[in-house]
C-alpha positions in Angstrom: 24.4 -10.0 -32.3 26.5 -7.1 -32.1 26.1 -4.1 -34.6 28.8 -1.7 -35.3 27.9 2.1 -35.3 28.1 2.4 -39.4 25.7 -0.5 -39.5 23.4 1.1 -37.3 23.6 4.4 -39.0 23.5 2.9 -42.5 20.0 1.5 -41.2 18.5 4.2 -39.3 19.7 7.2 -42.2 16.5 6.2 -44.3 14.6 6.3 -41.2 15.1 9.7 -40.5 15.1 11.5 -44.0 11.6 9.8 -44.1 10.9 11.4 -40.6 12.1 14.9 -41.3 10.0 15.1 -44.6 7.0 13.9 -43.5 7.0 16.6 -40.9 2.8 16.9 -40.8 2.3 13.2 -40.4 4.6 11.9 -37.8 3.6 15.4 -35.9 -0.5 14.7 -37.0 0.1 10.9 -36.0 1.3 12.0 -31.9 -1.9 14.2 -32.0 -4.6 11.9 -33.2 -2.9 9.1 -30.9 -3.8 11.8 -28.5 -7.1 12.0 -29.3 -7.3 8.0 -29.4 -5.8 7.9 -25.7 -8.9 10.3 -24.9 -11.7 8.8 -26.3 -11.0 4.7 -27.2 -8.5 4.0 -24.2 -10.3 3.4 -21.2 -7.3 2.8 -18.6 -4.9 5.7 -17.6 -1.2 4.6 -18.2 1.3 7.8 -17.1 3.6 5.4 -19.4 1.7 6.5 -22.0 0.9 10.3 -21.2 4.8 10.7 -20.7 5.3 8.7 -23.5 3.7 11.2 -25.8 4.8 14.0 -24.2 8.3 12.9 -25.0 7.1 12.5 -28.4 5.9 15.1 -29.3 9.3 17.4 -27.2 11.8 15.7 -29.5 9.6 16.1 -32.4 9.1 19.9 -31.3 13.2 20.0 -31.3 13.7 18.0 -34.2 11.6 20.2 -36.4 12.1 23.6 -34.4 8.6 24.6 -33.4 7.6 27.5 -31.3 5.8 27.8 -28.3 2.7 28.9 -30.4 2.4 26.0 -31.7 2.2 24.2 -28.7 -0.2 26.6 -27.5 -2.5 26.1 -30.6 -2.4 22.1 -29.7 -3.6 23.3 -26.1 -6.7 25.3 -28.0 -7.8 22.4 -29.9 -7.4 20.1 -26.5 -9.3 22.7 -24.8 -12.0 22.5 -27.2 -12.2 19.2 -27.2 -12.7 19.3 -23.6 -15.3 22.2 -23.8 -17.1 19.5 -25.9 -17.0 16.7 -23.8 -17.7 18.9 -20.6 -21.2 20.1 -22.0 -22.3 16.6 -23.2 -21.0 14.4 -20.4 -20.2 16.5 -17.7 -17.5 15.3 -15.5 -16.4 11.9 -17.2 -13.1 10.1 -17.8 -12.6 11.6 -21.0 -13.3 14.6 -20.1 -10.9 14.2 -17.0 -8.1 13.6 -19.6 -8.4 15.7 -21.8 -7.8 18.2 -18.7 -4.9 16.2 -18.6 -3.6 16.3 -22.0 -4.3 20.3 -22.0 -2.0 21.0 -18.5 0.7 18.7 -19.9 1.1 20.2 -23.4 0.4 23.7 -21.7 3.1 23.2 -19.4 5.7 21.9 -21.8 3.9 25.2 -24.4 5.3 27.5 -21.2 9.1 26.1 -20.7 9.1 26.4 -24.7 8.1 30.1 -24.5 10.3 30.7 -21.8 13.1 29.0 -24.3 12.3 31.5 -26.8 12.4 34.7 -24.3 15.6 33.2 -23.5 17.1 33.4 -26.9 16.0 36.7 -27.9 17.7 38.5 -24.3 
């Protein structure tokens, strides 16, 4: 089967107006698979934490977010991890979440630098 380019934008057109308006769930849906990755899946993949990662970059250019956003994803992982520290020391979970945290914090840090950019 071979598709032609108009076919395969006439298909994927209503796939991305229903992305960009629904901003807070498909942004809402890469944190709470997050937060499933860290608590329900018990076997490391770095497929999936560079999966997400990936996610949630395009998702952070598609709908133009700032660094301080990113950085307010890093507080909540943080917390989380705070959490888990105090009531089961060093586990797995706990373990990635600290993963999660330096990942988003790192891509929250080559978004601020980004911004610096622009504004010099």
């Amino acid at each position: 089967m071979i598709y032609s380019v108009k076919k395969v934008q006439q298909w994927a057109a209503p796939l991305v107006r229903v992305l960009r308006t629904n901003r807070h769930f498909v942004l809402g849906l890469i944190f709470v698979s997050i937060l499933g990755d860290i608590f329900y899946i018990p076997v490391s993949s770095d497929i999936r934490f560079f999966g997400f990662v990936g996610a949630y970059i395009l998702g952070a250019r598609w709908y133009k977010l700032k660094s301080s956003f990113t950085f307010s994803l890093c507080l909540a992982l943080l917390a989380i991890m705070y959490v888990l520290f105090l009531t089961t020391n060093t586990s797995i979970k706990t373990e990635r979440a600290a993963v999660w945290l330096v990942l988003f914090w790192i891509v929250g840090i080559i978004q601020q630098w980004k911004e610096i950019g622009k504004r010099s």
